[in-house]
NUSETOR-682357 format. One record per residue (C-alpha): residue in one letter; z, y negated, x. Coordinates in steps of 0.1 Angstrom, whole numbers, plus 5000, padded with zeros to 4 digits. Layout:
% NUSETOR-682357
aZYX ...
This chain:
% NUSETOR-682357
x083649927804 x084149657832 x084149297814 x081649077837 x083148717845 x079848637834 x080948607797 x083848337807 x081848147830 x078248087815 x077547727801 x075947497775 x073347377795 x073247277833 x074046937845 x074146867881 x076746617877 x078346367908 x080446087907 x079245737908 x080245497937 x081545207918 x081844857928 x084644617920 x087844877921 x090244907947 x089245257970 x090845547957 x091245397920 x091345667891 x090145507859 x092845667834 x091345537799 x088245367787 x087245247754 x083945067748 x083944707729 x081144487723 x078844647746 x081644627778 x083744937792 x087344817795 x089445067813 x093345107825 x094045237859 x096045527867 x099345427881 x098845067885 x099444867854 x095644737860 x093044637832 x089344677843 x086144537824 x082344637832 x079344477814 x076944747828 x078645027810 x080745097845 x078445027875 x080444747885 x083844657874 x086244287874 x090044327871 x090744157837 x094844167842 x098044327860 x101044387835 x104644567835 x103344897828 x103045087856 x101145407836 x098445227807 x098045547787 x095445397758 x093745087751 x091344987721 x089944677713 x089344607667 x086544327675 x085244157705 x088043947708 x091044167697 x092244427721 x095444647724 x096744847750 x100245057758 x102145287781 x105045347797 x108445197802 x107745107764 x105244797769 x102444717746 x100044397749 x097744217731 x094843987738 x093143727714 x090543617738 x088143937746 x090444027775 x090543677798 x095043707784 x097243937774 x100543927757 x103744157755 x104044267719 x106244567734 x108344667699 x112344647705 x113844947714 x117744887723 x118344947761 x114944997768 x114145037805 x111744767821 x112344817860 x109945077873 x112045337890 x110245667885 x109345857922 x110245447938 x112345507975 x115745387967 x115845367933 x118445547908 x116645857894 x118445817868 x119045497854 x121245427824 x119045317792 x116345427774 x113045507788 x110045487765 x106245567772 x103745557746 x100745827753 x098245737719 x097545427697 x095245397668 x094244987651 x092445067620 x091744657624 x093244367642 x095944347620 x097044737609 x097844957636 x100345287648 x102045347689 x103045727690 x104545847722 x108245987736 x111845797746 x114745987771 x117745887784 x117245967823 x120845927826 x121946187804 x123346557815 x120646707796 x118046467794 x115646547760 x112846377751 x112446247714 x109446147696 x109245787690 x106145617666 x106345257654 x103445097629 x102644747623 x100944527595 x100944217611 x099144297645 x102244337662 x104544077656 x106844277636 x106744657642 x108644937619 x110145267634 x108545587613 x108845967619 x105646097639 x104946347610 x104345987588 x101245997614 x099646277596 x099146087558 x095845987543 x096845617552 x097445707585 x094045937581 x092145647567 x091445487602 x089445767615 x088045887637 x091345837659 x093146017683 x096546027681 x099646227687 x097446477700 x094946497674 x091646417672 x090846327634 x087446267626 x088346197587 x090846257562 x090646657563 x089146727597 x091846737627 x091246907655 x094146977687 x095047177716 x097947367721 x099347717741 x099348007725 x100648357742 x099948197776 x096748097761 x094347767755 x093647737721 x091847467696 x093147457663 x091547317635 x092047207599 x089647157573 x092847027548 x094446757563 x096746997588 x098147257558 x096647497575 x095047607608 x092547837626 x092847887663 x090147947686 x090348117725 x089247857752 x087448087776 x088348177813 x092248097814 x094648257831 x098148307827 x099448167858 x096347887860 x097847507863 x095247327843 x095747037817 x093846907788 x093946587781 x091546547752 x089446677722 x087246477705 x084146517681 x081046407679 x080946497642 x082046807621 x079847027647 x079946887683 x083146817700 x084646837732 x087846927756 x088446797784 x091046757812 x091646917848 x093547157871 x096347077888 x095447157921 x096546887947 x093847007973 x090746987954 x091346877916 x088446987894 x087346887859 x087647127830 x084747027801 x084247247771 x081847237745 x081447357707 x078547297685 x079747487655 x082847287647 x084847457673 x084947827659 x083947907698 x083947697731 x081947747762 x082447587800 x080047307806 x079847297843 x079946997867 x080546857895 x083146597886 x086746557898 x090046617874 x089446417839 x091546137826 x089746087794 x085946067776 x084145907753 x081245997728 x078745647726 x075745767702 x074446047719 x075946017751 x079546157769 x080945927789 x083946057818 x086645867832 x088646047861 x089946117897 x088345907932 x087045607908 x085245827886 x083145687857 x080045897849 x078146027817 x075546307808 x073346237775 x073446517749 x069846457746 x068446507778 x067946797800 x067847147801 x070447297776 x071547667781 x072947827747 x076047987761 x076448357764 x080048287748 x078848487715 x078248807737 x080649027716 x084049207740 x081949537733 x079049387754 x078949327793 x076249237817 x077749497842 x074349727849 x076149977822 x074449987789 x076450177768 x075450367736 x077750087717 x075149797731 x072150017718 x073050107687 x075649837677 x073949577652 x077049367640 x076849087663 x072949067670 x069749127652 x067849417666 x064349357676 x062549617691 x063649977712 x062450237725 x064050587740 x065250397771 x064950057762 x066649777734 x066049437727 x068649247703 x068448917692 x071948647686 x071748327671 x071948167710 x070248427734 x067948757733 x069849047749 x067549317768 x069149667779 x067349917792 x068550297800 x065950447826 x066150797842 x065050647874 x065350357898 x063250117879 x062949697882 x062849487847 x061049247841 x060248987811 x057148797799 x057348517774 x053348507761 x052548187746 x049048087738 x048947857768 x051047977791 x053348297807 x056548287825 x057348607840 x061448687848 x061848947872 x065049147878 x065249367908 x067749327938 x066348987936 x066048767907 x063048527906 x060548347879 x056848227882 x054847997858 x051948017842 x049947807828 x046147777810 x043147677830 x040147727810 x040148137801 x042648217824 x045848177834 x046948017867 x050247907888 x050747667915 x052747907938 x051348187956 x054448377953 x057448437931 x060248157935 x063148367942 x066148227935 x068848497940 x069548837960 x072449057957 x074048997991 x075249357991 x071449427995 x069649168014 x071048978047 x067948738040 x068848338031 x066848158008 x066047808009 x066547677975 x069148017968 x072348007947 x074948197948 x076048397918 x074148527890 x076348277866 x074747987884 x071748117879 x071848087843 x072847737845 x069947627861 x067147847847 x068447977807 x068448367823 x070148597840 x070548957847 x072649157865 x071149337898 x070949747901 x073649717926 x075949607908 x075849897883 x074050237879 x070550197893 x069050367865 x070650087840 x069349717837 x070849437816 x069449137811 x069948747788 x067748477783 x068448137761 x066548137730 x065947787739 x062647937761 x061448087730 x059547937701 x058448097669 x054748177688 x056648347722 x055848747722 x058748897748 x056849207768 x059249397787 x058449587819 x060449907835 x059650217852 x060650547844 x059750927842 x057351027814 x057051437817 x057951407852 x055651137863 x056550797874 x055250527857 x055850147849 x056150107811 x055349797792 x056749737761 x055749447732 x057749567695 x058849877708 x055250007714 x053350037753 x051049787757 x049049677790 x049949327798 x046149247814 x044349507803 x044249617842 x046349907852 x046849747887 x047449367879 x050049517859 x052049697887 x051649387910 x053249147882 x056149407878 x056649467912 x057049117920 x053549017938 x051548757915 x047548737908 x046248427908 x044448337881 x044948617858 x044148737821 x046348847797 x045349157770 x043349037740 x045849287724 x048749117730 x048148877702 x047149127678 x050449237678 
């Protein structure tokens, strides 16, 4: 059975995503970390040795500072006074004043290398000493904190890279070299939530991280303090893609992220995925934003950091949110083929209703509808409420109408269906508020369905969110087919035919695509 993209590709929910033009930052700034503190943003630049602050949570920003580092890779402030931050060529600074002064509390590292050389015209390549860059730093308080990155001797035949972690008790005056794996103890643990060396550890036995596996993104987590682990697929990678993921991060034991970018140098795009069940499976949550540098979770909200300046956020809250389809088992494609596994496999999903030709299945994140005609037929879907109908029509076209109540009947606003998508191997015609794939049409509406000519004409799949259900939504299901050689539109509610208004004609104008305006829907329907 062909394996539709459609199962790689479809989101969380759809957010329509730009970056903000900021004020305050030199043009063509990336914003490489950002920590919150106090109610201010305080960010490193990417490539610059800058320090950033914003008191409007990053509509306008005020450089704070310019130190040695050249790459800032964290920064974290204890209290509103206390900050940290650290990179590469080994440095690390403090300030005691909420930013207005920093000082080098860089830990000694014999023949450490302080003159920025890396990619400079005329400088030795490779210098003799020790370069140092630290990449994560976790301050359970202004006094107690850990620096975890690499060290290499760019001199060297061979050069290797070494890990390389110091801690401190006395806020970085002193600072005492300690094996990396010393970073995974229940002291170490006792800070969290942190991210460090790679991990994201929201308490003593949660960790989550990234890694390759078989030329594959995974997340693996650990429920007992990294003794053991459980992997899970990141969705839509490709052996030979050049993406790289900067971060994970949680929200709590449920909701976390992943984010980072590709590498392409043309056009860099941001990579985002989402998991709301503790990261057993991940779905793409799609955007518009450049390549990533880092995120943040604030309450209920995600805030971005990235490429061209980039500071933007998206509330988990608001919006519409589209229950990915990245539960649809392997066995399951919305390729126009049902096969006899999809109507009579229940492992995955809850059965609902079927007929002969027809099956509706239920997961825990969408409602899956497959229907096997013996005849070209159209499918369409009503979701009944008490007070309203929204009709989902699947032909070569895919389009949606509202209804709504108005006394004893139902009425809608538009005089025709709002047709959103045509399969361009069908229809030459351009539409004005048209998109261009059937995977972008489930971002923006919670349904999809694949057209008849993309698969056998006599075979119709289609999804829709459970999030436009509620426990009071009937689903009626529409098709045509031949019933002792006649052809006839078929409506469906439970498995059993049922007139959707009670007129024989209405009904063949809904299905067919035209609507009636107002309308009344079968007294029957909610006898059912």
């Amino acid at each position: 059975m062909r394996i539709f993209a459609l199962l790689f590709c479809l989101h969380l929910f759809y957010l329509p995503i730009k970056a903000k033009q900021l004020s305050g930052l030199p043009e063509g700034t990336t914003l490489h970390k950002l920590t919150l503190s106090n109610g201010s943003f305080w960010a490193v630049d990417y490539g610059g040795g800058h320090i950033f602050a914003s008191n409007d949570l990053g509509g306008s920003w005020q450089q704070k500072a310019h130190l040695g580092a050249e790459f800032f890779e964290d920064i974290q402030f204890t209290d509103s006074l206390t900050g940290y931050v650290c990179g590469d060529y080994g440095y690390v600074y403090k300030t005691t004043d909420g930013g207005n002064h920093w000082t080098e509390i860089s830990p000694l590292v014999s023949g450490r290398i302080k003159e920025h050389y890396r990619n400079i015209p005329g400088k030795n390549q490779q210098p003799k000493g020790v370069f140092v860059a630290y990449y994560d730093m976790h301050f359970k308080d202004a006094q107690n904190g850990y620096i975890s990155g690499f060290s290499t001797e760019p001199s060297a035949e061979k050069p290797s890279f070494s890990p390389i972690a110091f801690t401190t008790t006395d806020g970085g005056k002193t600072w005492n070299q300690i094996s990396r794996q010393l970073l995974n103890t229940e002291d170490y643990r006792a800070g969290s939530p942190a991210y460090m060396n790679g991990m994201f550890y929201l308490n003593d036995r949660q960790i989550w991280k990234t890694r390759k596996v078989n030329n594959n993104w995974v997340v693996q987590h650990s429920e007992d303090g990294g003794n053991t682990w459980e992997n899970a697929l990141l969705p839509g990678f490709k052996p030979d893609d050049r993406w790289v993921l900067r971060k994970v991060l949680f929200q709590n034991a449920n909701d976390g992220f992943v984010i980072g970018g590709t590498l392409d140098e043309d056009s860099p795009k941001a990579l985002v995925f989402r998991t709301r069940d503790g990261g057993n499976t991940w779905s793409v949550l799609p955007n518009q934003w450049p390549h990533l540098h880092d995120a943040l979770l604030v309450s209920n909200t995600l805030f971005v950091t990235g490429k061209n300046g980039l500071i933007d956020s998206i509330s988990l809250n608001s919006g519409p949110r589209w229950t990915s389809l990245q539960h649809l088992p392997e066995n399951y494609s919305i390729d126009g083929s049902v096969s006899i596994h999809e109507i009579r496999d229940t492992t995955y999903m809850r059965e609902v209703s079927r007929s002969p030709l027809y099956v509706v299945k239920k997961s825990t994140d969408f409602t899956y509808i497959g229907i096997r005609s013996n005849n070209f037929t159209i499918l369409n879907a009503y979701l009944v409420n008490n007070d309203s109908l929204k009709i989902l029509h699947a032909s070569a076209a895919l389009g949606q109408a509202d209804y709504k109540r108005s006394g004893q009947q139902l009425t809608t606003p538009t005089e025709n269906f709002e047709w959103i998508y045509r399969d361009p191997a069908s229809w030459d015609e351009k539409h004005p508020n048209g998109v261009n794939t059937i995977e972008e049409f489930y971002e923006r509406f919670g349904w999809t369905a694949n057209t008849w000519t993309m698969g056998s004409y006599r075979e119709f799949e289609m999804v829709i969110s459970n999030q436009h259900f509620d426990k009071n939504t009937q689903l009626v299901v529409s098709f045509g087919s031949l019933k002792e050689d006649t052809y006839g539109i078929r409506f469906y509610l439970n498995g059993e035919e049922i007139s959707l208004t009670g007129t024989p004609a209405n009904d063949k104008s809904l299905h067919d695509g035209y609507l009636i305006n107002p309308i009344s829907l079968n007294p029957a329907l909610h006898e059912k």
